[in-house]
C-alpha beads as a LAMMPS data file, in Angstrom:
LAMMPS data file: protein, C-alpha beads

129 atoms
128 bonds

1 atom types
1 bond types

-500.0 500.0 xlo xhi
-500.0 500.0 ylo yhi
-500.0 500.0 zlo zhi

Masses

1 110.0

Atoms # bond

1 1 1 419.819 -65.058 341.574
2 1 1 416.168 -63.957 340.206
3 1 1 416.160 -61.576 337.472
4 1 1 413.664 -59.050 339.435
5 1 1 412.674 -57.185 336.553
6 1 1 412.112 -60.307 334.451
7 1 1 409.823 -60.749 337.554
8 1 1 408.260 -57.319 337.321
9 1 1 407.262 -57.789 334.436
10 1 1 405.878 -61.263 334.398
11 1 1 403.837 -59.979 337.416
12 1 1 402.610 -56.865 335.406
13 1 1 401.573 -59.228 332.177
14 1 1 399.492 -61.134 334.714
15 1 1 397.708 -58.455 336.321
16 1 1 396.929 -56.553 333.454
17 1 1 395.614 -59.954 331.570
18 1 1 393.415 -60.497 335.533
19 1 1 392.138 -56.781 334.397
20 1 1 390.928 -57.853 331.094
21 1 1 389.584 -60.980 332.297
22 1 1 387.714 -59.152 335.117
23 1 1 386.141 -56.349 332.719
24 1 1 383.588 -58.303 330.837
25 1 1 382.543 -56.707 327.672
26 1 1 378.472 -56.055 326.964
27 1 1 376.772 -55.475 323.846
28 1 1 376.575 -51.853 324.879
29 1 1 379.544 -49.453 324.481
30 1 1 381.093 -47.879 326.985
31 1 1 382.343 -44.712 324.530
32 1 1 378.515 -44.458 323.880
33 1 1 377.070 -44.986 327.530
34 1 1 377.879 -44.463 330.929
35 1 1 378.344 -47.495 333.109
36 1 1 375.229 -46.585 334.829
37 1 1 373.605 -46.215 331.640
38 1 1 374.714 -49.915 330.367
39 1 1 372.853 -51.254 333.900
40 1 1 370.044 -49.576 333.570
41 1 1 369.704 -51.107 329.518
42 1 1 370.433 -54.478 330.511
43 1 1 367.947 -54.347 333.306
44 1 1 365.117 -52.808 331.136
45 1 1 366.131 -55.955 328.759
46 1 1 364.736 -58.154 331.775
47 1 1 368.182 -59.110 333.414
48 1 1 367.932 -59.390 336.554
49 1 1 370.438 -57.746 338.995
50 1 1 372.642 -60.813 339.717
51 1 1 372.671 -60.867 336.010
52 1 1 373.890 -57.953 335.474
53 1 1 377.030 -57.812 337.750
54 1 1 377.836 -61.350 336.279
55 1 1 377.917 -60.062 332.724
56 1 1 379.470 -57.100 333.566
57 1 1 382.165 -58.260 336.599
58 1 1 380.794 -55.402 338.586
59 1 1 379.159 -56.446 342.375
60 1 1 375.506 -56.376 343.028
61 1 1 375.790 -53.834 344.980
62 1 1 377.370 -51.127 342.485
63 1 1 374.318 -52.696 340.011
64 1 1 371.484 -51.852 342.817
65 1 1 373.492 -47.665 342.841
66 1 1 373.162 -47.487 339.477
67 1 1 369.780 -48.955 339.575
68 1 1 369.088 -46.500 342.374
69 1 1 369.546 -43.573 339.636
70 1 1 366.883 -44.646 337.669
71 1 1 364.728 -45.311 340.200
72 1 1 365.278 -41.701 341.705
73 1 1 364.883 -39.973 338.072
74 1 1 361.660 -41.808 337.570
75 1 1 362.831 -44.519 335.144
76 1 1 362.272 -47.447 337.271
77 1 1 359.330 -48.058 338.995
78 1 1 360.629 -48.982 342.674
79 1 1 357.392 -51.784 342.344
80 1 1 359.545 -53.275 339.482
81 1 1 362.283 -53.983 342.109
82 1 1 360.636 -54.996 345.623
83 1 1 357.393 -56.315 346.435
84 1 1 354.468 -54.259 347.542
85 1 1 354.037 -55.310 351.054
86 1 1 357.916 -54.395 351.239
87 1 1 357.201 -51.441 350.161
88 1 1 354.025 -50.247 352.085
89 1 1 356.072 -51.736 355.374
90 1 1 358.918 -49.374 354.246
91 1 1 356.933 -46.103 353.548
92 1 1 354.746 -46.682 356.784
93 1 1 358.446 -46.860 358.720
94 1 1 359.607 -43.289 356.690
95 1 1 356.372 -41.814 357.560
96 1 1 356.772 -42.655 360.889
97 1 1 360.748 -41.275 361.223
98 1 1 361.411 -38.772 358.098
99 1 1 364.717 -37.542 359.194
100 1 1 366.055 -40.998 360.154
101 1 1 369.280 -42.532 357.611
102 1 1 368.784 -45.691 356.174
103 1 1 370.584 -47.535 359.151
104 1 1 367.981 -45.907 361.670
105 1 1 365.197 -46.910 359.556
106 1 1 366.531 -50.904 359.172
107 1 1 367.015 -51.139 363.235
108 1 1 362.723 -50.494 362.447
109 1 1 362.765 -53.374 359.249
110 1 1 364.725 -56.215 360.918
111 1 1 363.983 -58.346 358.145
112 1 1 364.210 -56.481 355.097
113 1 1 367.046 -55.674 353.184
114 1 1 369.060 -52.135 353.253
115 1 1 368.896 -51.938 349.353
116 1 1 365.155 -52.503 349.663
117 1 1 365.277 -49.342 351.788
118 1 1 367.172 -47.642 349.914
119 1 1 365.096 -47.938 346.280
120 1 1 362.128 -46.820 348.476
121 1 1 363.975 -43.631 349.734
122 1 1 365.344 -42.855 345.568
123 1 1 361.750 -43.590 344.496
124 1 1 360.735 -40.492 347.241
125 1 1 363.071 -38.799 345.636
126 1 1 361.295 -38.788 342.528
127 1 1 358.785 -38.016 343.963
128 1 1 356.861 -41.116 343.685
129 1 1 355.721 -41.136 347.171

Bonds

1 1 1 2
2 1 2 3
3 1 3 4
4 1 4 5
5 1 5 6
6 1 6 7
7 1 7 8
8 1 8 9
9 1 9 10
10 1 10 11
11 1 11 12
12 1 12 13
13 1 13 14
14 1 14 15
15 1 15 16
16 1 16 17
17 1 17 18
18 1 18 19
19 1 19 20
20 1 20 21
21 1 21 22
22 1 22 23
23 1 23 24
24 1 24 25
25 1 25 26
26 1 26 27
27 1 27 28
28 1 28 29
29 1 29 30
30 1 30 31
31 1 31 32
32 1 32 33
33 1 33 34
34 1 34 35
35 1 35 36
36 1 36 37
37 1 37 38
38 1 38 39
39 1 39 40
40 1 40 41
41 1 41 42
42 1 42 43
43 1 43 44
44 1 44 45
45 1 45 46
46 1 46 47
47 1 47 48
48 1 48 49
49 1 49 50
50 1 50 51
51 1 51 52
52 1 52 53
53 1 53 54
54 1 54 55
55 1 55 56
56 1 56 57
57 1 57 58
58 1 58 59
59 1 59 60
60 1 60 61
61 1 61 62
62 1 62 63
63 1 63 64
64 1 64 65
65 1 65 66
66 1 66 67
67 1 67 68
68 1 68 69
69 1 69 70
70 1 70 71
71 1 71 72
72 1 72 73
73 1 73 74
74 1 74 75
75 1 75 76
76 1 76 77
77 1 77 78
78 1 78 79
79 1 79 80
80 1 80 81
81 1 81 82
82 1 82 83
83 1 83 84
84 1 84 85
85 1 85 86
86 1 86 87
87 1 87 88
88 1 88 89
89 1 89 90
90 1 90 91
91 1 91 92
92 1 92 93
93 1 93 94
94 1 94 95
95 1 95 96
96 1 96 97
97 1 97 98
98 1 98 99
99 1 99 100
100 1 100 101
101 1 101 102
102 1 102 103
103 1 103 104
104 1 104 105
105 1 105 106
106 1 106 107
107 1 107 108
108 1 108 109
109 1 109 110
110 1 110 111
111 1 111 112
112 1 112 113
113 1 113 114
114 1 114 115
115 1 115 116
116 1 116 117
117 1 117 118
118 1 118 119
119 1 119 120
120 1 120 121
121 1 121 122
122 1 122 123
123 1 123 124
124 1 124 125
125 1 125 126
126 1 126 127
127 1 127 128
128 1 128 129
């Protein structure tokens, strides 16, 4: 018979060592800045976003939120992030539908990309545009 808490516990050495593995350690401290914070640091370094989630195991997509922040506070300028025809396309679509979510808008912007449309709609929040 299988000792199943010799088991147990081999399984829990393995996950927590998959844990480690997965959280990849920066130059910047976590103690000292939030995760958000670390992004936005290694992006204003010239990473780009890919980059960033490699380095720090995290998916593009939690990258772009935290990106999103900055862009909303007025720390990132949403040009930075998308090109300007992008951009002017995107605006011209908000203009046209203000109270329309980020889905409604899309079904207008077949061909761009929901993150696209949603650093345009944090860099109205700042007031940008």
């Amino acid at each position: 018979t299988v000792d199943l808490e010799a088991r147990r516990k081999m399984f829990l050495k393995k996950a927590e060592e998959k844990k480690k593995a997965k959280k990849k350690q920066t130059k910047y401290d976590e103690k000292k800045y939030s995760t958000k914070e670390i992004s936005f640091l290694l992006y204003s370094e010239g990473n780009s976003i890919s980059d960033i989630a490699a380095e720090r195991g995290l998916t593009v997509n939690t990258i772009c939120k935290h990106l999103e922040y900055f862009v909303a506070e007025g720390e990132i300028d949403v040009r930075d992030l998308i090109p300007e025809d992008t951009l002017q396309r995107i605006l011209k679509t908000i203009s046209a539908h203000p109270n329309d979510s980020v889905s409604e808008l899309k079904a207008f912007l077949p061909d761009v990309d929901y993150q696209d449309i949603r650093f345009v709609c944090a860099a109205r929040e700042s007031g940008a545009y």
